[in-house]
KEZA-45161 format. One line per 5 residues: number of its first residue (from 1); for each residue x, y, z of C-alpha. Coordinates in steps of 0.02 Angstrom, whole numbers, plus 50000, padded with zeros to 5 digits. Layout:
N
NUM) X,Y,Z ~ ...
end
This chain:
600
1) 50819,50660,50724 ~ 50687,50529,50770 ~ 50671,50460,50583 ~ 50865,50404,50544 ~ 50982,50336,50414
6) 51107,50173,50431 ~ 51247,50244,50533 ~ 51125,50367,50659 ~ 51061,50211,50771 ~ 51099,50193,50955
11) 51211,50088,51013 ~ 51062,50010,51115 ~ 50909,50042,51150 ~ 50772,49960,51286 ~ 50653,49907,51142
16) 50644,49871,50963 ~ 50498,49868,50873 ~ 50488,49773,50701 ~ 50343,49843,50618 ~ 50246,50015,50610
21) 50082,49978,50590 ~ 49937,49911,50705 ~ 50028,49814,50816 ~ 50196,49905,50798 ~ 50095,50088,50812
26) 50007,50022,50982 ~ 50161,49926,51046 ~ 50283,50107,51035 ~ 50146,50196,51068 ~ 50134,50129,51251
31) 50325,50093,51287 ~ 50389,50270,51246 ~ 50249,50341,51330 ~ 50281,50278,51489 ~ 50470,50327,51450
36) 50567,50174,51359 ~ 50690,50213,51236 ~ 50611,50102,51076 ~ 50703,50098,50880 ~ 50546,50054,50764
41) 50593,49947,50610 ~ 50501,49971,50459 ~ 50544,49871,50276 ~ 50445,50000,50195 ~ 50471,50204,50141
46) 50434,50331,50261 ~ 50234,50394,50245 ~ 50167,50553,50273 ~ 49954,50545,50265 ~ 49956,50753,50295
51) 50053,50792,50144 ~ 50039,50639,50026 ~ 49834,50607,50038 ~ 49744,50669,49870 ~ 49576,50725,49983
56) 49483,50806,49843 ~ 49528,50723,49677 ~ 49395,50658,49581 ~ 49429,50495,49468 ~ 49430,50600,49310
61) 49591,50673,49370 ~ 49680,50510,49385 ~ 49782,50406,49255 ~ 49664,50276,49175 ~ 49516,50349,49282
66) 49583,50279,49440 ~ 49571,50094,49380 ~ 49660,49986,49449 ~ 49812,49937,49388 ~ 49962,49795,49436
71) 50077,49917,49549 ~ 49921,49974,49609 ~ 49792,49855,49649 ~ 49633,49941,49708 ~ 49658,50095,49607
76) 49750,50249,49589 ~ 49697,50326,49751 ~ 49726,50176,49874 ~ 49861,50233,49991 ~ 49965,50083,49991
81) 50139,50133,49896 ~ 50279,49998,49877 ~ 50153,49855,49895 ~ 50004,49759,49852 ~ 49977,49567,49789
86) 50123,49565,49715 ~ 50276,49653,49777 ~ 50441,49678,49647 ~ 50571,49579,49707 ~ 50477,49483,49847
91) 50401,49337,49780 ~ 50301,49209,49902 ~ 50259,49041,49838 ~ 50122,48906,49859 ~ 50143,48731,49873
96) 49993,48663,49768 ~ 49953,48729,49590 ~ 49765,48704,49633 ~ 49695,48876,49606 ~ 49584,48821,49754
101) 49737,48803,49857 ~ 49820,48948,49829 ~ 49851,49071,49992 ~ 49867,49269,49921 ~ 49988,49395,50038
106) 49961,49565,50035 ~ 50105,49666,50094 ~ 50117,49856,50106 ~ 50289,49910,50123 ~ 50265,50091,50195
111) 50258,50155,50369 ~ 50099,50111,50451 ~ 50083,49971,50343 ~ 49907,49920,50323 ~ 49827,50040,50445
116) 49828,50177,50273 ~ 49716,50094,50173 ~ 49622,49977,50273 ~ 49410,49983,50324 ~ 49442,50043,50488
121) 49283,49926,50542 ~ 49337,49910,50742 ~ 49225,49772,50798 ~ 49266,49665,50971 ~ 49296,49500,50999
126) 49154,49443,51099 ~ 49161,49310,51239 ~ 49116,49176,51114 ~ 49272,49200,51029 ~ 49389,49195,51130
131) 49300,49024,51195 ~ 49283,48914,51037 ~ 49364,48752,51057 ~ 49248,48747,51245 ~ 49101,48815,51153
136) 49082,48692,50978 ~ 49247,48570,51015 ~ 49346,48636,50867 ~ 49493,48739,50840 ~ 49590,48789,50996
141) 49541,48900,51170 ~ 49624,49078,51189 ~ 49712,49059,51357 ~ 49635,49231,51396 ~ 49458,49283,51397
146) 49344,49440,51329 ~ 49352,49485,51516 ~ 49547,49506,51504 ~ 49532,49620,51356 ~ 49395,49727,51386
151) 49487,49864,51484 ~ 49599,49871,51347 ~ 49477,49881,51200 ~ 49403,50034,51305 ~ 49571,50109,51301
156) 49623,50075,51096 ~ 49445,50149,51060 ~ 49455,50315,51163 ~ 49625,50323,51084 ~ 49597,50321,50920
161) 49415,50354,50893 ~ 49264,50237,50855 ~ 49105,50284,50790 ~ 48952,50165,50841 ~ 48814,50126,50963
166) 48823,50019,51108 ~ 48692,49890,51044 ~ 48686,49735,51183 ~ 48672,49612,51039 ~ 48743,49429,51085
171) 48933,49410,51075 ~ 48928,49577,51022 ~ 48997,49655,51158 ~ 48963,49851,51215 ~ 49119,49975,51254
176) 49106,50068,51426 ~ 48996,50214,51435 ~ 49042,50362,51355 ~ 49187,50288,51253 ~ 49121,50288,51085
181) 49118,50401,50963 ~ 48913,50472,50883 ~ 48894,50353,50739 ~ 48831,50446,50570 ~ 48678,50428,50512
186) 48620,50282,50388 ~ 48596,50314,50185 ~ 48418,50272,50117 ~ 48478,50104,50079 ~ 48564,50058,50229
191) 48366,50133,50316 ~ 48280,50023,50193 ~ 48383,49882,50227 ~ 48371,49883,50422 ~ 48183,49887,50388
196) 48141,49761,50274 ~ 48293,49630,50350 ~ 48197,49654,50526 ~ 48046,49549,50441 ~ 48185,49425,50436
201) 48251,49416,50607 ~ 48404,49510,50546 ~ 48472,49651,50630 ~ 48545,49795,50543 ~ 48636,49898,50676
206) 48779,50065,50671 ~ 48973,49997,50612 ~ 49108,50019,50737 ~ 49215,50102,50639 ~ 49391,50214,50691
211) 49343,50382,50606 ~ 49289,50537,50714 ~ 49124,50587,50697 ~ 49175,50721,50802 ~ 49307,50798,50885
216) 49410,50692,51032 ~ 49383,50747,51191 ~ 49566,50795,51249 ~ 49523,50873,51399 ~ 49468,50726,51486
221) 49540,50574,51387 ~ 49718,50582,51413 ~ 49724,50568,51608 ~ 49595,50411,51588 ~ 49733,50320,51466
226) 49902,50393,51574 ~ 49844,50396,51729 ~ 49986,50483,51847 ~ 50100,50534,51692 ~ 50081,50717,51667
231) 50191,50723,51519 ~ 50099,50587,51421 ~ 49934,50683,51451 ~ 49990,50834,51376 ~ 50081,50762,51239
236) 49926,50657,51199 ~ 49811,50796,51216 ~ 49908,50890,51104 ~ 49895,50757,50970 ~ 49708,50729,51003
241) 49675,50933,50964 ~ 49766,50893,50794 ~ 49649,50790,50725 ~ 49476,50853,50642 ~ 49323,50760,50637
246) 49272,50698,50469 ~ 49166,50797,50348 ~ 49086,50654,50282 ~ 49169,50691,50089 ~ 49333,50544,50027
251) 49360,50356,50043 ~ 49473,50326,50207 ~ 49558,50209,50096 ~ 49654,50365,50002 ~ 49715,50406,50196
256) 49668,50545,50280 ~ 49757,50721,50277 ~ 49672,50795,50404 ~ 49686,50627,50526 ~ 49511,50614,50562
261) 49510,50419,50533 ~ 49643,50297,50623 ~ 49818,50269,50528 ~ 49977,50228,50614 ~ 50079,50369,50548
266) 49939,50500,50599 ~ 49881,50425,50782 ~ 50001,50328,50874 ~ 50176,50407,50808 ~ 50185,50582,50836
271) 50143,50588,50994 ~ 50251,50402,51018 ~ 50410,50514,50942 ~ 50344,50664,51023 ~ 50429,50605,51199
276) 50585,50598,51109 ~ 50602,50413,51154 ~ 50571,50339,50974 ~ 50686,50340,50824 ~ 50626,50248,50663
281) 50719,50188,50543 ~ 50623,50126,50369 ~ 50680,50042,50205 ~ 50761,49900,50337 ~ 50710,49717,50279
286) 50720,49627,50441 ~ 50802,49459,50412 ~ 50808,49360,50566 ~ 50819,49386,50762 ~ 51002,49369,50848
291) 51059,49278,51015 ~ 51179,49259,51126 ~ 51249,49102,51212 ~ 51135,49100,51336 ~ 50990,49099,51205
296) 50937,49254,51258 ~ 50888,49386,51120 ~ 50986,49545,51097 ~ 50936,49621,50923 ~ 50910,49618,50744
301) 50990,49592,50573 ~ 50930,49706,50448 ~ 50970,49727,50265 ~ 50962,49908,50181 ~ 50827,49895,50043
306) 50941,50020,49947 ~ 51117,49962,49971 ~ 51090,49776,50018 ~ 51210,49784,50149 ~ 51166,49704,50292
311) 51190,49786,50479 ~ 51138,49756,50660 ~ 51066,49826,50812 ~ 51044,49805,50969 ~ 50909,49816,51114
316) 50861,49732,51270 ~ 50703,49665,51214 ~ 50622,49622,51027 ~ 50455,49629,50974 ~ 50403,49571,50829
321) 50239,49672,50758 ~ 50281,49668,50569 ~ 50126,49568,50517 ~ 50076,49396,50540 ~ 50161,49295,50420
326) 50294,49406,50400 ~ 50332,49375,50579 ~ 50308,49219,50561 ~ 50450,49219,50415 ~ 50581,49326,50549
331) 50563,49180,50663 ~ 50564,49039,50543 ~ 50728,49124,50470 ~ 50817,49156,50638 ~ 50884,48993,50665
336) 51056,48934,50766 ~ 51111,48773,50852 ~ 50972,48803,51001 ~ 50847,48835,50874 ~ 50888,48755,50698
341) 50699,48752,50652 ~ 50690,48934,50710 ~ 50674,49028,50840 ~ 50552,49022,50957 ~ 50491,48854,50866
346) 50532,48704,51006 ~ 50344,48674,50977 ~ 50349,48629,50805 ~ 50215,48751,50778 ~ 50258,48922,50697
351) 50195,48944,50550 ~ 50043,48815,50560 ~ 49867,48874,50570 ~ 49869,49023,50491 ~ 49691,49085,50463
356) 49585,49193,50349 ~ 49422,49277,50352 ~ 49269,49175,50275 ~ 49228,49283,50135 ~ 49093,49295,49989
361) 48990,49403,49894 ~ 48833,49439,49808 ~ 48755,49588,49757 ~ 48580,49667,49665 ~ 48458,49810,49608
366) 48328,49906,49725 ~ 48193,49963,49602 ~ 48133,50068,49783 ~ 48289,50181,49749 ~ 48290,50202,49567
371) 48284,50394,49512 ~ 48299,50465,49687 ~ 48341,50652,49707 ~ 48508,50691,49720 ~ 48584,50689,49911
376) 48757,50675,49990 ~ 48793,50483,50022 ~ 48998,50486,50038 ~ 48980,50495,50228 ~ 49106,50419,50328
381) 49219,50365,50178 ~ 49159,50157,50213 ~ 49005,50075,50278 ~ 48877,50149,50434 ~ 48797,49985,50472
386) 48816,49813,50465 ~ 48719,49660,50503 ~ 48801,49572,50672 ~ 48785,49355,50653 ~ 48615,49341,50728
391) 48612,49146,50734 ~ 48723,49108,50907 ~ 48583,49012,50971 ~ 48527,48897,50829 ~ 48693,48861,50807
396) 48749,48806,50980 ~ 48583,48716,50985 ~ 48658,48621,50809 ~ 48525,48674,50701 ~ 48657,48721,50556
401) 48778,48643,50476 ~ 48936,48744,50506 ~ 49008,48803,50669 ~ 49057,48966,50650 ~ 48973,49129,50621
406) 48996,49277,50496 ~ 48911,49471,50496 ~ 48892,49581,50333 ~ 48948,49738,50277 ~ 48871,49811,50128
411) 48868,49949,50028 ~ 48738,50082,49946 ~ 48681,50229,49912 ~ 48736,50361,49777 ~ 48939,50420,49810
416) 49061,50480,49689 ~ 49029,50426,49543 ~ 49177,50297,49450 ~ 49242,50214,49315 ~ 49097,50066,49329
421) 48948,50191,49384 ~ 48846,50157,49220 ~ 48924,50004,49154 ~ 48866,49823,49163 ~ 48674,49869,49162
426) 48639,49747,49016 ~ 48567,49630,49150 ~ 48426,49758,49198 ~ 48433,49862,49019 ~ 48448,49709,48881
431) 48565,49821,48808 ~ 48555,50031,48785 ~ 48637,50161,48693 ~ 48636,50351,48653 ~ 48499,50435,48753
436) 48439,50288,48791 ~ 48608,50254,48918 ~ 48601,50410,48989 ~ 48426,50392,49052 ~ 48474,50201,49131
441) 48631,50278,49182 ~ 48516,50406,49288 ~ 48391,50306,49314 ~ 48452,50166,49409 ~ 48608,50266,49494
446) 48633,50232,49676 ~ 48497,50078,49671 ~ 48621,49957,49674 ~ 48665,49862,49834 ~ 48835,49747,49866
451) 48845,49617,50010 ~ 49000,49555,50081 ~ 49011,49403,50211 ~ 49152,49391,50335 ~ 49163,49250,50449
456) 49265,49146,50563 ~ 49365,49022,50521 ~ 49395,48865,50592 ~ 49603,48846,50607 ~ 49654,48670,50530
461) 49798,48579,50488 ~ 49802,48614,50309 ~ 49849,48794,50326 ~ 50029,48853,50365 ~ 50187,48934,50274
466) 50353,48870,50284 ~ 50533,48919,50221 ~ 50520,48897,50035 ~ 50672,48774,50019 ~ 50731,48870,49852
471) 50659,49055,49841 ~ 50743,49192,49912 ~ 50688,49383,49883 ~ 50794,49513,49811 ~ 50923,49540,49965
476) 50953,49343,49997 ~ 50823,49319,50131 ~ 50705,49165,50129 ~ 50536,49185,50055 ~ 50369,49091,50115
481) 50276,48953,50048 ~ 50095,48932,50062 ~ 49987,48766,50104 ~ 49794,48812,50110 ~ 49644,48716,50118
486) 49464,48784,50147 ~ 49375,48656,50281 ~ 49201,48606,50233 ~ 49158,48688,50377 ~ 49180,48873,50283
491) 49120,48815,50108 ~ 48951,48773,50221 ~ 48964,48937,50309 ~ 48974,49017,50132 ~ 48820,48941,50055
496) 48735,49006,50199 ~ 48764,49180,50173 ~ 48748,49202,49997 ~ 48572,49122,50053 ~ 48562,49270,50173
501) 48619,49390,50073 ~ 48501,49341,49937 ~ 48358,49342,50054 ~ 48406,49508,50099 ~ 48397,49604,49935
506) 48238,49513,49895 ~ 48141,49568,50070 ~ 48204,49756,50000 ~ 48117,49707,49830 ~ 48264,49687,49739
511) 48325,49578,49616 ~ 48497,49471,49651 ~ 48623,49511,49504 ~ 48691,49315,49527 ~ 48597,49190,49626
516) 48677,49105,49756 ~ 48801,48953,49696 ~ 48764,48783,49694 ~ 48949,48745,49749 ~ 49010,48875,49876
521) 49193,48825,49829 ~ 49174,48950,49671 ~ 49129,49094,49762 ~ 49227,49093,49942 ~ 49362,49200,49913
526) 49545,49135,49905 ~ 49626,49139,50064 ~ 49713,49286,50111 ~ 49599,49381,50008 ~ 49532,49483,50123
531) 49701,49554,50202 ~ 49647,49476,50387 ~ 49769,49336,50395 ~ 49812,49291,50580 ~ 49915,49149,50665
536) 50047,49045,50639 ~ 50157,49060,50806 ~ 49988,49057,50916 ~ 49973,49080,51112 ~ 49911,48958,51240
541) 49953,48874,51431 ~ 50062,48733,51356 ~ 50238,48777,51278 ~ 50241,48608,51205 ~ 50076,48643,51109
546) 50103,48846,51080 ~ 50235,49004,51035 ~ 50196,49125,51172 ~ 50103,49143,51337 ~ 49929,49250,51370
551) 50050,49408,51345 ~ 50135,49379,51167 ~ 50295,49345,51260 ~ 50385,49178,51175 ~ 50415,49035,51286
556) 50594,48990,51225 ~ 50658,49185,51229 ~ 50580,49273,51361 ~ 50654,49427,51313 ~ 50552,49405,51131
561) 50386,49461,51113 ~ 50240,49465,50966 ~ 50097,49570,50962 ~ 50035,49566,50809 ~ 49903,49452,50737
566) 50021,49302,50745 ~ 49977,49224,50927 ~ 49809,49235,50892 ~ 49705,49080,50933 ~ 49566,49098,50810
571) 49508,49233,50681 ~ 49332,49283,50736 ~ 49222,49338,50613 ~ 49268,49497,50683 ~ 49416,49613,50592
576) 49561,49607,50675 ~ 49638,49744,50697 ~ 49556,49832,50832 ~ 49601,49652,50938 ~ 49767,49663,50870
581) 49802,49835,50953 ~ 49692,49789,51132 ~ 49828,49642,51139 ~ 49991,49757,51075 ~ 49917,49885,51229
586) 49921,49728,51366 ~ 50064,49658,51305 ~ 50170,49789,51304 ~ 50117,49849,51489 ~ 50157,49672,51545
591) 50329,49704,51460 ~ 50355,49874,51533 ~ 50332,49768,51716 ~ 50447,49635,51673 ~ 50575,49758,51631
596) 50534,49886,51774 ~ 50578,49698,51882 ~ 50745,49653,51794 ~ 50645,49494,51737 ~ 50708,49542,51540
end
């Protein structure tokens, strides 16, 4: 049976995989299709999206009308199970009791981790980005460049299916021909917003985003991804004709029964166990790496979230894909004579510069789409546009006042209704009741408008998790601790878009809710926030200054690789995880090589 218990592991196996989600999804993915024998290691239950997603409930058939509540965070529906801000019996800590200091860690303890509930927006690192420290002097250069990735991003996005338009924008870089996905088409208030932000110099152009608008086209995509592997065409063309296109009608964040967006458990598994070459084994808290004399790695220690008792395996090479910081935890916690500071860790540098998106948000009223007829505006359970950063130029020319750039999502338009549909009006209404509310309750329905900003941080000093001297979790394994410290160079980057944002609603003839703070440290989001933390054991030319080389392979175990979000060198205003999976892809072909040469 590919999903096992305790005592059904192999005695060894080529690969294993901590981590089921993005990174871990991509990495078995292309290991066990091209025929290595891979154990996946997940801390969380095992998740099924077919059977467990509630497609078609409304909110009035939830507990508490879906609210929100603390085991579930973002409401009823949200797929994540066993997780969220907090997580029972798996504390993290901060180091400052500044509220402005504080780092927040979401974890979701299920298989395919975050990929369930997440925005699937699948944007590309653009040249720029991978550039940074060459192009403004801060923050540190990729040792790889958009050139490097780009065969790979072509490959993760035929794979897994992303909507959008090929747009030539600046740093905004286009996918092959023919590899993406029809985008659907924009709400009234994403059309009205495109034309009235264009007066500004804005541009409002189609989301990337990994749902399929249509049906995959198996015929033809499987040879272009396993080119001379007959058996991993048909197995992934078998997969492909599984999934459904969307029907435009429930929030990807429930997860998706019919597997018409991207999740882990729904796109890269079965057809990763479908070679027979990948057993997973869940509820496993992985505590720390193992070594032999030689310093070479040659498994993992696990601990049974059940039982508590602890038990090892074994495999020729380990790649660690569990999540940034949680990675960055494994490492910090597999220490031994070679490594007493951890493993991997001769720089001095895991666990420092962990990064964040840049995020704020503002929001308003559109009196232009008060009492509009009724029309179907669920569409692609997220956002269809978004506004790329349009300011490269001024800014490399130093006509602002941060370095770094940000785009904007935002939403409209008139979807299911919920719990907070007709409340908070008071600040249009003065107050209503009776017939009265019902009519402002129709009335302005679906004219509201919500911006969010999400931009690229600058990595400093300030930010990185260590060992928490004290704190262990439930099972006796270390915990993190949190430094974090915002740079001015984000609280600028802030003010400036609630500025844009503001501008925004008010070209559409709207009317901000909130205008934009005076001091942009109230309103940027705490860090971690946004669920797009990256770094802490990042990659570079220089072992003395870095974790891993251009391939997520450590320099101090070369038979220990990361590919999630850890080595990263920077946290574009991009979300990561379609550049998390383009890595896991290269990475784990340079891995296949190494072993195909004995060099592992």
């Amino acid at each position: 049976m590919p999903f096992l218990t305790n005592r059904k592991t192999q005695p060894t196996y080529d690969v294993i995989v901590v981590g089921s989600g993005a990174a871990g999804g991509q990495t078995a993915y292309t290991l066990t299709m091209a025929g290595a024998k891979v154990l996946m290691v997940e801390a969380g239950r095992n998740y099924d999206p077919v059977k467990e997603t509630p497609m078609f409930q409304t909110d009035a058939q939830a507990p508490l009308r879906a609210a929100g509540t603390p085991d579930k965070d973002l409401g009823f529906y949200d797929s994540t199970v066993d997780g969220g801000w907090n997580v029972p019996g798996e504390p993290f800590t901060n180091a400052s009791s500044d509220p402005k200091r504080q780092f927040t860690w979401w974890r979701a303890r299920m298989l395919g981790g975050r990929t369930n509930h997440w925005g699937r927006i699948s944007l590309r690192n653009g040249p720029y980005d991978f550039k940074g420290y060459s192009r403004d002097g801060l923050g540190f250069d990729w040792p790889i460049s958009y050139d490097d990735v780009a065969p790979y991003y072509d490959k993760v996005e035929m794979l897994v299916g992303i909507y959008g338009n090929n747009d030539g924008l600046e740093n905004t870089p286009n996918s092959s021909p023919g590899v993406l996905l029809p985008p659907p088409a924009m709400r009234a208030g994403e059309l009205l917003a495109r034309q009235r932000a264009k007066g500004l110099g804005i541009p409002v152009i189609s989301a990337h985003r990994a749902v399929l608008s249509v049906k995959q086209d198996a015929d033809n995509i499987p040879a272009k991804l396993h080119p001379g592997n007959p058996r991993a065409q048909r197995i992934l063309a078998e997969a492909m004709r599984s999934r459904a296109a969307c029907f435009w009608a429930t929030d990807c964040g429930r997860g998706c029964s019919i597997k018409a967006n991207y999740q882990s458990p729904t796109v890269h598994l079965p057809p990763a166990l479908a070679t027979g070459n990948l057993d997973i084994l869940t509820d496993a808290m992985v505590r720390e790496v193992t070594l032999d004399e030689n310093g070479k790695a040659t498994g993992i220690v696990y601990v049974d979230r059940f039982t508590g008792e602890e038990r090892r395996v074994s495999a020729r090479v380990v790649v660690l894909a569990a999540s940034s910081c949680e990675t960055v935890r494994i490492l910090l916690n597999s220490k031994s004579p070679r490594f007493p500071n951890g493993v991997a860790n001769s720089s001095g540098t895991v666990g420092k510069y962990i990064m964040d998106t840049v995020a704020t948000s503002l929001s308003g009223q559109i009196p232009a789409l008060e009492n509009l007829p009724p029309t179907h505006d669920d569409g692609a359970g997220g956002i269809h546009v978004y506004v790329p950063w349009w300011l490269y130029g001024e800014q490399h020319a130093g006509k602002l006042d941060f370095a770094r750039g940000y785009h904007l999502e935002f939403s409209t338009g008139r979807r299911m209704p919920n719990l907070g549909t007709a409340s908070g009006l008071e600040w249009l209404t003065g107050g209503s009741f009776g017939r009265a509310f019902k009519e402002d309750a129709r009335r302005y329905y679906g004219s509201f408008i919500s911006f969010g900003g999400r931009g690229d941080m600058v990595p400093n000093e300030d930010c990185f998790c260590e060992l928490d001297p004290t704190v262990k979790d439930k099972w006796g394994i270390p915990v993190l601790r949190f430094h974090w410290k915002w740079s001015d160079q984000e609280l600028r980057q802030v003010a400036h878009q609630q500025k844009s944002i503001a501008a925004i609603i008010e070209s559409m003839g709207g009317k901000v809710r909130t205008p934009p703070a005076a001091d942009p440290s109230t309103v940027i989001r705490p860090g971690g926030n946004v669920k797009h933390e990256v770094g802490g054991a990042r990659m570079g030319s220089d072992p003395k200054k870095s974790v891993t080389n251009a391939f997520g392979q450590t320099w101090d175990v070369k038979n220990l690789f990361l590919t999630d979000a850890a080595p990263f060198c920077s946290n574009a205003d991009k979300n990561p995880t379609l550049t998390i999976m383009a890595l896991a892809w290269r990475a784990s072909d340079y891995l296949l090589e190494e072993l195909r040469r004995g060099n592992l």
